[in-house]
N, C-alpha and C positions, 0 to 999 in steps of 0.2 A: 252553454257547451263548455267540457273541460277543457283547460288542455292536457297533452301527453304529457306523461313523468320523463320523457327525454328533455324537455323543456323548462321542468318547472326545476323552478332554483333548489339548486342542494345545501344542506342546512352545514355540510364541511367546505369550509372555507381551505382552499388549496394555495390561491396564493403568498395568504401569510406565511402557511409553513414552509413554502418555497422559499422564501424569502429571509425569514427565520435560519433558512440549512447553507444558506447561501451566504448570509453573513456569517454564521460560525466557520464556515469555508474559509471563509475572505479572512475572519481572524488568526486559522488555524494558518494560513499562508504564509500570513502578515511574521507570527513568530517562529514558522518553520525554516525562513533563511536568515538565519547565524550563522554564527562564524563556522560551524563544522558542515555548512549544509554539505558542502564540495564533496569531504568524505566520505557522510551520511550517501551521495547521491554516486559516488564511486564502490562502496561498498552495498548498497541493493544493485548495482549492477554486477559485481561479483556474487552474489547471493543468487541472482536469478539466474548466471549461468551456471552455478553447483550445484544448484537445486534439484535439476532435470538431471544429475550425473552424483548422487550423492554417493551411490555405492560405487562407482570406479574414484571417486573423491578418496573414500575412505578407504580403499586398496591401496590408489595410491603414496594417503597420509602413511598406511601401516608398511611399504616396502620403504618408502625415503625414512620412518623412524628404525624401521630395522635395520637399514643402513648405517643411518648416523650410528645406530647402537652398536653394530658390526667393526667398525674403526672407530671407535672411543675408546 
């Protein structure tokens, strides 16, 4: 008797490459906190709240530099 192909061994081996993604993870980690991580990690939180508002962002960049330009 066979068995079913839900059973029978798959010729992609899943773990390695888990493991594989998992240490470049752990490397990328490893060199991702430097000395700037703080502001790297202040400045993607500035980024995700402008993101969702770029256009009232850039109204407001363009009245505060017509400002400045106004009294210069």
């Amino acid at each position: 008797m066979s068995s079913p192909q839900t059973l029978a061994r798959s010729p992609i081996d899943f773990v390695s490459g888990d493991f594989d993604a998992l240490a470049s993870h752990m490397r990328h980690c490893a060199t991702a906190r430097g000395r700037w991580f703080a502001l790297r990690g202040h400045l993607q939180a500035a980024h995700s709240l402008a993101a969702g508002r770029i256009v009232t962002m850039a109204c407001v960049a363009m009245v505060l530099g017509a400002g400045i330009f106004a009294f210069a």
